[in-house]
N, C-alpha and C positions, 0 to 999 in steps of 0.2 A: 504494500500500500504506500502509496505517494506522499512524502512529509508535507504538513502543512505551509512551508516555504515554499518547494517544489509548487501545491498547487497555487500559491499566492501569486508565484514569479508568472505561471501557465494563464491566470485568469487576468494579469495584468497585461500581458503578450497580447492574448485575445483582444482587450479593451483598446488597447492601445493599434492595434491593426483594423478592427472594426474600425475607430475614429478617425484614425489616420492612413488609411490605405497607400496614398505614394511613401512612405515610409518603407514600405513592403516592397518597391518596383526595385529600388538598386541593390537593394539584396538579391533579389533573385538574378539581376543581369552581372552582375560579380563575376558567377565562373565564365559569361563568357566574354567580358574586356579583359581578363586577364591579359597580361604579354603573351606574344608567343613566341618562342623560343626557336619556329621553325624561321627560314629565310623565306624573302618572297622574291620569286622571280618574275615576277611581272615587268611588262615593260615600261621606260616612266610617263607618265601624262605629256598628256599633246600640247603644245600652246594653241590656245585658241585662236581661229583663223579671221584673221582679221578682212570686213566688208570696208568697201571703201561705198557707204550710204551716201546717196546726195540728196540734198531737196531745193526744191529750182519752182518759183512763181513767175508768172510771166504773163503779161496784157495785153491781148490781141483782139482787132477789131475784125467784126464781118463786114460781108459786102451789105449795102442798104437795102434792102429790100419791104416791100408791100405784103399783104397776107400772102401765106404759104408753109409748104413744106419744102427745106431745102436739104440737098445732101449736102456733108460738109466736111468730110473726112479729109480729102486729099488738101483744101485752106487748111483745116486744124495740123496735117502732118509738115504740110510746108512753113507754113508761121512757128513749127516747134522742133527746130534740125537737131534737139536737145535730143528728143529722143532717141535717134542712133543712135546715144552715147550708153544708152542701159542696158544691162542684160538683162533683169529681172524687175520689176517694179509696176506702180501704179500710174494712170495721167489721170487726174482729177478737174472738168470742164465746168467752170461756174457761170450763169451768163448773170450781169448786172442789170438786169430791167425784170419788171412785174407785168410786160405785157406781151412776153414772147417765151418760147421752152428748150430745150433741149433734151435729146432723146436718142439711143439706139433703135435701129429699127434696118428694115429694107433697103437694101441700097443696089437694086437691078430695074427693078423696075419702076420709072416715075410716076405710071398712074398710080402707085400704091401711098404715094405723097399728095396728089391731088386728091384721092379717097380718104386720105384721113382729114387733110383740112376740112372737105366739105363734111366726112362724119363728124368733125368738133363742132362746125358750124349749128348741123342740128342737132347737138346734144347741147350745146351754149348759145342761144341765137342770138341775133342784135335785136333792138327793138327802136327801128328808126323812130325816132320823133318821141319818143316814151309814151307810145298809145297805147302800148299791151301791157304798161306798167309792171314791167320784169324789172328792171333797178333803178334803184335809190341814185346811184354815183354813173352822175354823166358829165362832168364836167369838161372832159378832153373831148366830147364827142359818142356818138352810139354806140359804136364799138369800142370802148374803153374796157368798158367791164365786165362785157364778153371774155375780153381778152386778158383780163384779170384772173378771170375763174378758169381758161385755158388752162392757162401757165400754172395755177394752182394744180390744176388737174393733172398737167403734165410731167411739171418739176424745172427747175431753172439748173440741174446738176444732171450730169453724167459720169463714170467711173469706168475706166479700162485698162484692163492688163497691159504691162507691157512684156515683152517676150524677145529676148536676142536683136534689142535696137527698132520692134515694129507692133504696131500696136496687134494685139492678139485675139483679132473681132472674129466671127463666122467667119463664114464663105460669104453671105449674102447680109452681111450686118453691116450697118453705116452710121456715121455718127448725123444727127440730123438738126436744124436747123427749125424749129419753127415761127414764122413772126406769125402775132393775130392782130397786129394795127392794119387797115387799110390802107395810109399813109407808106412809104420806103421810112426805114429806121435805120442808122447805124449801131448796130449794136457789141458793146465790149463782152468778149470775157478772158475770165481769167484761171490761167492753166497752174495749175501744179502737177507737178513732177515729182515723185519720191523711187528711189530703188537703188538698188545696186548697180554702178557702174562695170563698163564690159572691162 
């Protein structure tokens, strides 16, 4: 039978581990940081391989143009000879207006840009003269805020791989252009660049 110390020291062990359990974790990993005594023959660690990251902004303007769908790849690749220079990374396309979009999409065939303007048109119509009292905000005109809610709908960003110095779209994918003013617009945007140089 167990002396009353024995069970005093066992019931205090117990209390003490119930109450404090990490108490208990490095005891148990004990046997296995030990040193060890064998050699190791591994080989030694790599230096890390150093990227040469760049990031590059840059503000280019489109041609002016009246409502439409424009393709706009081969403007966006010539205004940015930056790109050759990546092997791997992003082009990030921002346009600065609230009344025109930017989009990938189709880029063989043009009636496929005449079909979507005219789908935005009746999915967002104008309301010359505000007869049909569709909007509040006409201040630039009836197509203002048509072209507001476009560009809402469509996004004023795009985003594309880069790949070994070229952008890395489909086969049949184009960077696109949409204005919804009436009027020709010149419109900025603005490109960033981020990736690995070649």
């Amino acid at each position: 039978m167990p002396s009353p110390t024995t069970n005093l020291l066992l019931f205090t062990a117990f209390i003490i581990i119930a109450l404090f359990p990490n108490l208990l974790i490095p005891i148990v990993k004990l046997p296995f940081t030990l040193p060890s005594t064998t050699t190791s023959h591994h080989a030694p660690p790599r230096p890390p391989t150093t990227m040469s990251t760049t990031y590059l902004s840059k503000t280019f303007s489109l041609p002016p143009r009246s409502r439409g769908s424009y393709l706009i790849t081969d403007h966006v690749t010539s205004s940015l000879p930056e790109l050759r220079t990546i092997k791997v990374g992003l082009l990030h396309l921002f346009v600065q207006h609230t009344s025109c979009a930017l989009s990938m999409n189709e880029n063989w065939d043009e009636e496929v840009r005449e079909d979507m303007s005219d789908a935005l048109d009746r999915i967002v119509p104008e309301d010359k003269g505000g007869r049909q009292g569709l909007y509040r905000h006409a201040a630039e005109g009836s197509d203002d805020m048509p072209a507001h809610v476009k560009s809402a709908l469509i996004g004023a960003s795009v985003t594309v791989p880069i790949r070994d110095g070229r952008l890395a779209t489909g086969t049949w994918q184009g960077i696109w252009y949409l204005e919804f003013r009436a009027m020709r617009h010149s419109r900025k945007v603005v490109a960033t660049i981020q990736g690995e140089k070649i």
